[in-house]
C-alpha positions as CSV (number, residue, x, y, z in Angstrom):
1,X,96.8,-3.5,3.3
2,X,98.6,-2.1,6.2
3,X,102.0,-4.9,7.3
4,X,100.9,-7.7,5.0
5,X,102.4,-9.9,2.5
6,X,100.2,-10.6,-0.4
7,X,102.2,-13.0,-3.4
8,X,100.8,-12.8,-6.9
9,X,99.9,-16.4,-6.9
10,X,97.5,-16.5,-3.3
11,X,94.0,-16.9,-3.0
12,X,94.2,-13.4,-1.3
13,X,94.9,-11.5,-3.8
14,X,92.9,-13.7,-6.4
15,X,89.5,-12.9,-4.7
16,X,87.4,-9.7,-5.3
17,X,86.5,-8.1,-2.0
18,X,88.9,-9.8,1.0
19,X,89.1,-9.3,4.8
20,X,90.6,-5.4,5.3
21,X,90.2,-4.4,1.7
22,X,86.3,-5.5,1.8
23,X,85.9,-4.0,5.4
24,X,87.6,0.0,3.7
25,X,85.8,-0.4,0.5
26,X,82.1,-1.2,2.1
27,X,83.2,1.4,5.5
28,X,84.1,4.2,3.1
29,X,81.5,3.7,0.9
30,X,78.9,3.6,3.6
31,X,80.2,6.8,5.0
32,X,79.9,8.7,1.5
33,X,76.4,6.7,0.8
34,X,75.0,8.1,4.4
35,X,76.0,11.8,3.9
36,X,75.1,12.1,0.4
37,X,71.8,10.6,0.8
38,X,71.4,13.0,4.1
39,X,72.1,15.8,1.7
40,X,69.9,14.9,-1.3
41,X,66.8,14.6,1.3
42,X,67.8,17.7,2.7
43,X,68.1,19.1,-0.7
44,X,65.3,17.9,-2.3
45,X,63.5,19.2,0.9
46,X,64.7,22.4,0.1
47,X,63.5,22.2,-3.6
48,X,60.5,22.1,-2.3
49,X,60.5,24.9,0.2
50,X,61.5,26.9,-3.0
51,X,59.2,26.3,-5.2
52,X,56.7,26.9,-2.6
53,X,58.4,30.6,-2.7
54,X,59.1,31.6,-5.9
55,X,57.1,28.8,-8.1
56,X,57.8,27.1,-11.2
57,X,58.5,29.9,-13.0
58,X,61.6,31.0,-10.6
59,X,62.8,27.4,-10.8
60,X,62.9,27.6,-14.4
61,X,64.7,30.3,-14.3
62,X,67.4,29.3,-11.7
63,X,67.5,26.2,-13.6
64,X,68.2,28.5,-16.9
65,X,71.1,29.9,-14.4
66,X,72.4,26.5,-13.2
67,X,73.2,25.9,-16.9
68,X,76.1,28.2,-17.0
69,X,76.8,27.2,-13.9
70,X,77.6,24.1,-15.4
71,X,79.5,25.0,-17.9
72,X,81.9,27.1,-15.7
73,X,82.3,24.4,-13.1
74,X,83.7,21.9,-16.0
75,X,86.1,24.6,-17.5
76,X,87.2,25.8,-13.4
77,X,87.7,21.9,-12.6
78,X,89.0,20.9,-15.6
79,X,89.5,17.0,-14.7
80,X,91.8,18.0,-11.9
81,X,89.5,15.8,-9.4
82,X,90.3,12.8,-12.1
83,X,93.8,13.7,-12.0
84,X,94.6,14.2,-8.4
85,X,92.9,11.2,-7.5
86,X,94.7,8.8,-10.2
87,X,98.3,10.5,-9.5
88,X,97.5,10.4,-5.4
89,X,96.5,6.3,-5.9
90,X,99.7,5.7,-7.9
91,X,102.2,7.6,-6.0
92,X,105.1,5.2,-4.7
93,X,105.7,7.7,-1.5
94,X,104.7,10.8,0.7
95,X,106.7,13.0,-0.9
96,X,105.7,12.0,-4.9
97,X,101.7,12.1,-3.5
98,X,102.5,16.1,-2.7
99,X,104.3,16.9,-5.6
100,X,101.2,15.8,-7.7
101,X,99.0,17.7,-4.9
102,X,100.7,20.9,-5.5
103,X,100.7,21.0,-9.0
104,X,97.0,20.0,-9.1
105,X,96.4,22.9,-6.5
106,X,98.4,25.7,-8.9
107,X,96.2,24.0,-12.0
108,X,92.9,24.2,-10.1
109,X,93.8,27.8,-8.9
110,X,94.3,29.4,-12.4
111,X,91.4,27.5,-13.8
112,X,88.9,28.5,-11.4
113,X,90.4,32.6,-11.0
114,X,90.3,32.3,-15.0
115,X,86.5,31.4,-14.8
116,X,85.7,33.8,-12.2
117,X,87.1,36.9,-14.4
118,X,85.2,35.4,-17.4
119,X,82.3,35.6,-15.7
120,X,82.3,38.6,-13.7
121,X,83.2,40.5,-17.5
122,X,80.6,39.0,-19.5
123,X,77.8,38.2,-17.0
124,X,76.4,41.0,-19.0
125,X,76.3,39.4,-22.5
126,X,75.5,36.1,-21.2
127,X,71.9,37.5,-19.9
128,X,70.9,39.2,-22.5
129,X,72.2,37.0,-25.8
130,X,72.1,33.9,-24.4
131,X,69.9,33.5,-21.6
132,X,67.4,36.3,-22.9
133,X,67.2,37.2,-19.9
134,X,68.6,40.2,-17.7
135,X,67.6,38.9,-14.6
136,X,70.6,36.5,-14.5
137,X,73.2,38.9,-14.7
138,X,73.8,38.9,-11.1
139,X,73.8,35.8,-10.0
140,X,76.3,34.9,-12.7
141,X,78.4,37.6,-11.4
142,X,78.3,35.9,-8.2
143,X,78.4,32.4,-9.3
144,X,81.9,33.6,-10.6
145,X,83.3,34.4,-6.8
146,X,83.0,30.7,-6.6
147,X,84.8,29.2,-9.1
148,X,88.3,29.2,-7.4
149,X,87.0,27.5,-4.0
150,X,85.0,25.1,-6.3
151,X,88.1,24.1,-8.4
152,X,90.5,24.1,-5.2
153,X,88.1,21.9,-3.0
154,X,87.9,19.2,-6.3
155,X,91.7,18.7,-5.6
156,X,91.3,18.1,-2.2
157,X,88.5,15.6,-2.5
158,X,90.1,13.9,-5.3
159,X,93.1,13.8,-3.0
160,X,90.9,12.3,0.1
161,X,89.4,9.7,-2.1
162,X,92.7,8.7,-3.3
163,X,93.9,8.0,0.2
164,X,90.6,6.3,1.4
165,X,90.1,8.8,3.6
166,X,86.3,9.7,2.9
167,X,85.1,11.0,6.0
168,X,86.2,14.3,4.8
169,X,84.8,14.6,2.2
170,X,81.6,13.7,3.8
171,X,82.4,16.5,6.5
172,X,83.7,19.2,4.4
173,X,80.0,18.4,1.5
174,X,77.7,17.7,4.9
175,X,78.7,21.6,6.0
176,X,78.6,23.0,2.7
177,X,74.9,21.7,2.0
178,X,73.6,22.6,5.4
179,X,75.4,26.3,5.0
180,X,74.0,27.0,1.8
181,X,70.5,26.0,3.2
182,X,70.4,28.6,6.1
183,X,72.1,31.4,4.0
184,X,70.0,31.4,1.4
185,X,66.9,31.0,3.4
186,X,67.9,34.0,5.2
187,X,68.7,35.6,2.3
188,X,65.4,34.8,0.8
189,X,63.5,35.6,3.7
190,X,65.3,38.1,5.8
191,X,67.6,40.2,3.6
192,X,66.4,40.4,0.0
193,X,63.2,41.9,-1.4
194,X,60.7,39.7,-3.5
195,X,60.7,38.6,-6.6
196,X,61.8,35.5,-8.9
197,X,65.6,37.6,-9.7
198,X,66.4,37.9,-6.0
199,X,65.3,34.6,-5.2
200,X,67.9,33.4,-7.4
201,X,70.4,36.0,-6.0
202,X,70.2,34.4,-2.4
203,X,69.9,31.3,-3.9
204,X,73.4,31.5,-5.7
205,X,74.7,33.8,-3.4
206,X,74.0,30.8,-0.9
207,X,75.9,28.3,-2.7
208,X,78.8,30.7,-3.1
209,X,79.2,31.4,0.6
210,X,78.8,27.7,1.1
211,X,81.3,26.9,-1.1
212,X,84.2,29.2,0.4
213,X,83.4,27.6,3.6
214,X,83.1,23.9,2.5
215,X,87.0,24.7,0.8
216,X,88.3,26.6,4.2
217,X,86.7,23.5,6.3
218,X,88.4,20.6,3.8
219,X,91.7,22.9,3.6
220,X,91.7,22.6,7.6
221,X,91.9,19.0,7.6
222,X,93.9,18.4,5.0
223,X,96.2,20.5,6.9
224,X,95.6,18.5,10.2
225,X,96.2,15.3,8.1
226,X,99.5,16.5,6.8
227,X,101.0,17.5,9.6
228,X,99.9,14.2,11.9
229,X,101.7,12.2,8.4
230,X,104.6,14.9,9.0
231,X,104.7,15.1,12.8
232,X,104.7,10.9,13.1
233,X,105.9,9.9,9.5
234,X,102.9,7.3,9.5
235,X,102.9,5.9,5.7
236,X,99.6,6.9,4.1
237,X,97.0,4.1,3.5
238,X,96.4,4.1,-0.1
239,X,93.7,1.1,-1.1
240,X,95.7,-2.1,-0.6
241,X,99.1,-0.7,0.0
242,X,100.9,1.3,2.1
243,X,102.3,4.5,0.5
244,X,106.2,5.0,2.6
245,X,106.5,8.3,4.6
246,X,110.0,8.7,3.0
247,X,111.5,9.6,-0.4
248,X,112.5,12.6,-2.8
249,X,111.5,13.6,-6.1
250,X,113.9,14.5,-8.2
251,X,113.9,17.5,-10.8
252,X,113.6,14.9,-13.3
253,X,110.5,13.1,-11.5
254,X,109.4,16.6,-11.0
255,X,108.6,17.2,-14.3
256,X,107.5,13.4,-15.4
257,X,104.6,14.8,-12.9
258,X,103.8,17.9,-14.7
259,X,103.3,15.9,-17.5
260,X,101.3,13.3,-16.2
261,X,99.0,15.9,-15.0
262,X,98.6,17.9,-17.9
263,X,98.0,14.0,-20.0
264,X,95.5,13.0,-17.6
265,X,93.2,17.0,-17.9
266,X,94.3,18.6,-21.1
267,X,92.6,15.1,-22.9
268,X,89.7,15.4,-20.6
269,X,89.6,19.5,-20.2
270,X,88.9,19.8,-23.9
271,X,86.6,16.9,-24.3
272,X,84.7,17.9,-21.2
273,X,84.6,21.8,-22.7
274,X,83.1,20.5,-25.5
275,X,80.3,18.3,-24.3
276,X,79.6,21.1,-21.0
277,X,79.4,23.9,-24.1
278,X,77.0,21.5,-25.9
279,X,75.1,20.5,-22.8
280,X,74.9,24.4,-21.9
281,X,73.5,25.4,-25.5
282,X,70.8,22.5,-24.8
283,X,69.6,23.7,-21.9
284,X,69.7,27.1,-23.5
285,X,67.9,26.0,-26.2
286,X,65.0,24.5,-24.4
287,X,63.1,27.5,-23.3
288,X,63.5,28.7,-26.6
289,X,62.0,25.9,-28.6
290,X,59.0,25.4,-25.9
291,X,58.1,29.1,-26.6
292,X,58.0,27.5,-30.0
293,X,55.5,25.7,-29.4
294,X,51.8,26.1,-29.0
295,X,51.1,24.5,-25.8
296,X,53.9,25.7,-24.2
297,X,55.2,29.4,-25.4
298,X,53.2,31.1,-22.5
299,X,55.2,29.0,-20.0
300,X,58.2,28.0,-21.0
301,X,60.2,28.6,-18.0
302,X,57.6,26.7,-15.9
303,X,57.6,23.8,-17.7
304,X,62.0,24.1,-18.0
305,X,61.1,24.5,-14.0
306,X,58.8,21.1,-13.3
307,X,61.3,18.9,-15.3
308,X,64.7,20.5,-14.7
309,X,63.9,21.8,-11.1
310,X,61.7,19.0,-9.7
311,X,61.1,16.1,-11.3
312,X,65.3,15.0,-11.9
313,X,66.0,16.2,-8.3
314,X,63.4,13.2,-7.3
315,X,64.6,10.7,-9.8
316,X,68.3,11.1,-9.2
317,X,67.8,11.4,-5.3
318,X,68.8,7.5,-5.2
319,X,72.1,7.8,-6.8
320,X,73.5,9.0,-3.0
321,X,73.2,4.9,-1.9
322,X,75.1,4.2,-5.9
323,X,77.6,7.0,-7.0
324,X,79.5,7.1,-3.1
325,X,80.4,3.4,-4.0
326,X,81.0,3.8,-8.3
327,X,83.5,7.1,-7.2
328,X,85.9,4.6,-5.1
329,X,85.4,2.1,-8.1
330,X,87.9,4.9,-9.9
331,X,91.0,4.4,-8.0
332,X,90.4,0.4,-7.3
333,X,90.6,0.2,-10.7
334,X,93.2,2.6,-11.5
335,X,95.4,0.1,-8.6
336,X,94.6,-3.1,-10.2
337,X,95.2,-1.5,-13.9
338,X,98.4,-0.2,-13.0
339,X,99.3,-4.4,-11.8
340,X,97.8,-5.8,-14.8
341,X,95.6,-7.5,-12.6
342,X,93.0,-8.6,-15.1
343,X,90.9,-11.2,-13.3
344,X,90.5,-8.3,-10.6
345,X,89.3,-6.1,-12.7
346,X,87.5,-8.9,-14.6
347,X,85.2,-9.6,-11.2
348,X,85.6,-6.6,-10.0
349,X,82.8,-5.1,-13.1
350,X,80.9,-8.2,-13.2
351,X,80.0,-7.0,-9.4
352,X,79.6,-3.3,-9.8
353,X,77.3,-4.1,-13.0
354,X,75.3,-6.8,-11.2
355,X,75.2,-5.0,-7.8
356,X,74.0,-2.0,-10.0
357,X,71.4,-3.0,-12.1
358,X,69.7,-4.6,-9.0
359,X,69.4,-1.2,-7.0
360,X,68.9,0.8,-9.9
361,X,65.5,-1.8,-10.7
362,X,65.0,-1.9,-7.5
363,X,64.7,2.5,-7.4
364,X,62.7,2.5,-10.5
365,X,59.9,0.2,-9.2
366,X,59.8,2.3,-6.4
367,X,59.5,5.8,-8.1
368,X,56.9,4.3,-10.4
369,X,54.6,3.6,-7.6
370,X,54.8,6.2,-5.7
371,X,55.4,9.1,-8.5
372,X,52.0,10.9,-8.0
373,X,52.4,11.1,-4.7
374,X,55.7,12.3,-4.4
375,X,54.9,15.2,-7.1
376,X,51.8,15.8,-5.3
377,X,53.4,16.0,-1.5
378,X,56.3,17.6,-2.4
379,X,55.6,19.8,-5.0
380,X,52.0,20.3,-5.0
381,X,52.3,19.5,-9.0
382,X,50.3,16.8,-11.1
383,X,52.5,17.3,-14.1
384,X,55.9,16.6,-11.3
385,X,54.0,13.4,-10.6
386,X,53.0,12.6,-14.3
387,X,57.3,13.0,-15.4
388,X,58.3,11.0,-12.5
389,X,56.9,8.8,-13.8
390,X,57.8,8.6,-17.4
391,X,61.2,9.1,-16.4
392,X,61.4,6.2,-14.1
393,X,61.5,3.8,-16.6
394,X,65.0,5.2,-17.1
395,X,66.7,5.0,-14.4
396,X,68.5,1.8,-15.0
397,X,70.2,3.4,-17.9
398,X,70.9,6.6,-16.2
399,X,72.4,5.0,-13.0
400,X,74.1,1.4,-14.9
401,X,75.8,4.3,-17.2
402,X,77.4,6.3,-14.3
403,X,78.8,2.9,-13.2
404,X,80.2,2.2,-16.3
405,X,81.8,5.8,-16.4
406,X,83.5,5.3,-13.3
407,X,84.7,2.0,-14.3
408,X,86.5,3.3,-17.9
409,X,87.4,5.9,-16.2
410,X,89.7,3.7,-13.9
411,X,91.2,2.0,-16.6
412,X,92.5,4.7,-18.0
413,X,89.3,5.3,-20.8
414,X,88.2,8.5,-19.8
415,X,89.3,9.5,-23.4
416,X,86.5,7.5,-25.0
417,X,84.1,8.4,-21.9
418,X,84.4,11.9,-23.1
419,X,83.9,11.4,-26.9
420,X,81.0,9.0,-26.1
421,X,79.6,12.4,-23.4
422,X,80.1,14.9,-26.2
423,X,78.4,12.7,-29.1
424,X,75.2,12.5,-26.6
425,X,75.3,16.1,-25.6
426,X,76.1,17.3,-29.9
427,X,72.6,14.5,-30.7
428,X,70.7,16.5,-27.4
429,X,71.4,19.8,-28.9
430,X,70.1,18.3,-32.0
431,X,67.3,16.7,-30.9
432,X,65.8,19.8,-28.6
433,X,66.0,21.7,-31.5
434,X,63.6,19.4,-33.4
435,X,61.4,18.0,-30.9
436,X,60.7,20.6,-28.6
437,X,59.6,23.0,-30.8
438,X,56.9,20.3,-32.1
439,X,56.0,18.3,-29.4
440,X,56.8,20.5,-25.9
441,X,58.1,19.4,-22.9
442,X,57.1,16.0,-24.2
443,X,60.2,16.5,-27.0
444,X,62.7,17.0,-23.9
445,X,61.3,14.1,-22.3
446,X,62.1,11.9,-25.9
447,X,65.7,13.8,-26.3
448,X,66.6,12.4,-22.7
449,X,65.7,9.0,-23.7
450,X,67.2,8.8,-26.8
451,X,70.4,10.3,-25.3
452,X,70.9,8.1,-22.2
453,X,70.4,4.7,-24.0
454,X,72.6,5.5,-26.8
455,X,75.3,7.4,-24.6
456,X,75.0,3.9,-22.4
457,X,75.1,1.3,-25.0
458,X,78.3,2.9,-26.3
459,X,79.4,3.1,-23.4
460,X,78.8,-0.9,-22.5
461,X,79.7,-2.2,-25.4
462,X,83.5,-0.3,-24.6
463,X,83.2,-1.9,-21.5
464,X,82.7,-5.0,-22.5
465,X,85.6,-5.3,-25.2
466,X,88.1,-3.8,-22.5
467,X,87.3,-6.0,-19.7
468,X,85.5,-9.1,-21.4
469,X,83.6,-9.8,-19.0
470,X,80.1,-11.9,-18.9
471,X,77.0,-10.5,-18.8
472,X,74.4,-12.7,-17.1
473,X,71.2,-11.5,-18.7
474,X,68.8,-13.7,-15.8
475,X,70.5,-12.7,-12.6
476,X,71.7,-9.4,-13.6
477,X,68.1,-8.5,-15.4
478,X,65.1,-10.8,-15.7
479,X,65.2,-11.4,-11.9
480,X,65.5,-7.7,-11.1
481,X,62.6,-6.9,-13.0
482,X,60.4,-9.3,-11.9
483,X,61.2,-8.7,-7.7
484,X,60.6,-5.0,-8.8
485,X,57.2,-6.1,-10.5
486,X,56.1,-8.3,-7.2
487,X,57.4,-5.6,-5.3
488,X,54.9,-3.0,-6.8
489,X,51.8,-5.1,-7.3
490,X,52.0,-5.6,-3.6
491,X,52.6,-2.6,-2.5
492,X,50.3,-1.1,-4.5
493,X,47.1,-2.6,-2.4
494,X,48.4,-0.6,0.4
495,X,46.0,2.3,1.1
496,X,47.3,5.8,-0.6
497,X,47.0,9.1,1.0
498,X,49.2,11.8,2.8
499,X,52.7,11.5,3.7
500,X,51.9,8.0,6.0
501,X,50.7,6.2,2.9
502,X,53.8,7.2,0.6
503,X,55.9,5.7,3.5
504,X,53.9,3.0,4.3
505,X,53.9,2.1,0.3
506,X,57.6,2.3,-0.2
507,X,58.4,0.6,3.1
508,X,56.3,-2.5,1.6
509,X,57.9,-2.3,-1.8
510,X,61.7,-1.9,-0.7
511,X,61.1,-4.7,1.6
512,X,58.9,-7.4,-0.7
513,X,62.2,-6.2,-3.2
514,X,64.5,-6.9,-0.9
515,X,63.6,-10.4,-0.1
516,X,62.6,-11.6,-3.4
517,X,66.1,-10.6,-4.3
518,X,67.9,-12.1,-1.8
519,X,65.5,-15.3,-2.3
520,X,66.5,-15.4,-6.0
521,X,70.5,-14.4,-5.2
522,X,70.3,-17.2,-2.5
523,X,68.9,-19.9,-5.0
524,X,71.6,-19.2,-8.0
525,X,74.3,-19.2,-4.9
């Protein structure tokens, strides 16, 4: 906080969320929560507009694409969005917060030009042995032209997180999502003949134009930021403190930088190559070992296209209301680590975990009740509506895992994160192999499962040595559940039908949720 004295021993600082600081955290999390869950509704919007074009079989395929994709965002990155926002949140003045920013920048840079000449080299050998598939080979080409703006703009969000200054990012990914929208729409409709491979071209040739804009547009106001810190030497506001406008770094300092840097990605870099390979070879893998299979070798890429392409679009379109606030959970906890401030931290994850578990309850009920509709409206597709709902029952896990993430990731953990990521990934591969191959898109389904609740109870039980915190198995659980079961049996007498009953339906869950919950959270206040 801006021209305040906080002691160690006041109640101030011995509270959770207080006055300014609860005002920033809930202001900048609102602002990421509004634009991202904008851009998933407009992207899952846009899902569907596709697959109305090109089918399941082209979604399977660009969802075959997306895989490398994947992979070559995680080596172009390479935890420089961890690392800029960490060396940002702990810099002790202006000039030591653009010393790490320009040595992030040069690390991004050669990372992402590095992926790009990978790429545009052995798009080639990619299609044919791995993907088995030529039609890929130019979109990966082109998904290689955006590796350096993807790596660059990672920087500069990690650096706009770091100095609570979110509204950028929400600009700079608001403008990307609707740019990639209209290109490749035109693309698709105006400027490229049919067929599945050049849907995918204007696709990915979409998102690369969109992502050179979305950098040049964040690179702008970074610029206009820097100069207004220059031009009036305002301190920059960095969580609860103010960063001073003055100071030098030192050769000495310089290089105490460097090598901060290079221990917060080279630990991460490698770990994250690892589990993005395995990750890659899984997805790989899967329309390989559903041609395997009976029921599903004629249309393997279709069913890769209805699970990858629709149905975890749906059941992750929720996480824009969760992951806006579990990103600023990185450097709250990074601040309070860096103190020692271990009752902070201490509430601070009994709150996240709580606040957590309710929504991601809460989400589940919801996308159990209204899962055939939404696969039916959306994507015309019974099987979409059949996995939405097998899959809901995970969502807890999936979202009370990312949570967790965040949190380790703040105290320094990212280490374990990683080796915890590339364990699940190394068990998916696994898993794939010998389930799909006997059981279809059914085996995926099991490997996901299996997966997320072992990648999450590792992950917990870390948590939970680190911190110490206590779980509180009837507020933080039993409660949720049975609000979300209250909530369904009630909406569920609602009449069904059309896009006016899937509103009306949700409407009447979220709010019979909502108040049981607050009833309950009421009573044990």
């Amino acid at each position: 906080m801006r021209n305040q004295n906080l002691t160690a021993g006041s109640v101030s600082t011995e509270r959770l969320f207080i006055g300014p600081l609860l005002h920033r955290f809930f202001k900048n999390g609102l602002i990421l929560t509004l634009s991202a869950l904008a851009m998933r509704i407009v992207g899952v919007s846009f899902n569907s507009f596709i697959t109305s074009k090109v089918g399941a079989d082209g979604i399977g395929l660009y969802t075959l694409i997306m895989s490398v994709y994947g992979f070559s965002v995680t080596v172009a990155s390479s935890g420089v969005h961890l690392a800029t926002t960490r060396l940002c949140a702990e810099a002790r003045d202006r000039a030591h917060l653009f010393a790490a920013l320009r040595r992030c920048l040069i690390w991004a840079g050669s990372c992402g030009l590095a992926v790009a000449v990978g790429l545009a080299v052995g798009a080639d050998f990619i299609s044919i042995k791995l993907l088995q598939d030529e039609r890929c080979a130019a979109s990966l080409r082109l998904l290689g032209m955006s590796m350096p703006f993807i790596a660059l703009s990672n920087v500069l969000s990690g650096y706009f997180t770091a100095v609570r200054k979110v509204s950028r990012n929400a600009a700079s990914q608001i403008f990307e999502q609707l740019f990639k929208i209209f290109v490749s729409v035109y693309l698709l409709l105006y400027i490229l003949p049919g067929g599945i491979e050049y849907a995918c071209i204007a696709l990915v040739g979409g998102g690369m134009l969109a992502e050179a804009a979305s950098f040049i547009v964040a690179l702008i106001l970074f610029l206009i930021d820097s100069r207004v810190m220059g031009r009036t030497g305002r301190a920059v506001d960095c969580i609860d403190r103010a960063i001073p406008a003055s100071g030098h770094v030192t050769p000495e300092e310089g290089r105490e930088l460097t090598r901060e840097l290079f221990g917060i990605v080279l630990p991460v870099s490698v770990a994250a190559y690892i589990r993005s390979a395995l990750t890659t070879a899984e997805h790989i893998l899967i329309p390989m070992r559903l041609r395997a299979n009976p029921a599903t070798s004629a249309n393997a890429l279709a069913a890769l296209g209805v699970l990858g392409g629709m149905v975890m679009p749906v059941i992750m379109l929720p996480t824009a209301l969760l992951y806006s606030f579990t990103g600023l959970l990185v450097p709250e906890f990074a601040e309070a680590n860096s103190r020692g401030d271990n009752a902070r931290i201490r509430r601070i994850t009994e709150r996240a975990t709580h606040m957590t578990l309710v929504f991601s309850i809460g989400c589940a009920g919801v996308m159990y009740l209204l899962s055939d509709e939404l696969g039916l409206l959306l994507y015309d597709n019974a099987d979409a509506g059949r996995l939405i709902r097998v899959m809901s029952a995970l969502i807890p896990v999936m979202y009370l895992d990312h949570a967790v993430d965040a949190i380790l990731k703040g105290l320094g953990e990212q280490l374990y994160s990683m080796k915890v990521n590339i364990l699940d990934a190394a068990m998916s591969v696994m898993l794939v192999y010998i389930l799909c191959g006997r059981l279809g898109v059914w085996g995926y389904v099991l490997t996901i499962y299996i997966s997320e609740l072992v990648n999450a109870s590792l992950s917990m039980v870390k948590l939970w040595k680190r911190v110490d915190f206590r779980p509180r198995l009837w507020s933080w659980l039993i409660c949720p559940l049975f609000c979300a079961a209250a909530a369904v049996a009630a909406a569920g007498l609602m009449p069904t039908g059309g896009w006016l009953g899937l509103v009306l339906r949700g409407i009447v869950a979220v709010g019979v949720y909502v108040t049981l919950t607050l009833i309950f959270w009421g009573g044990r206040r």
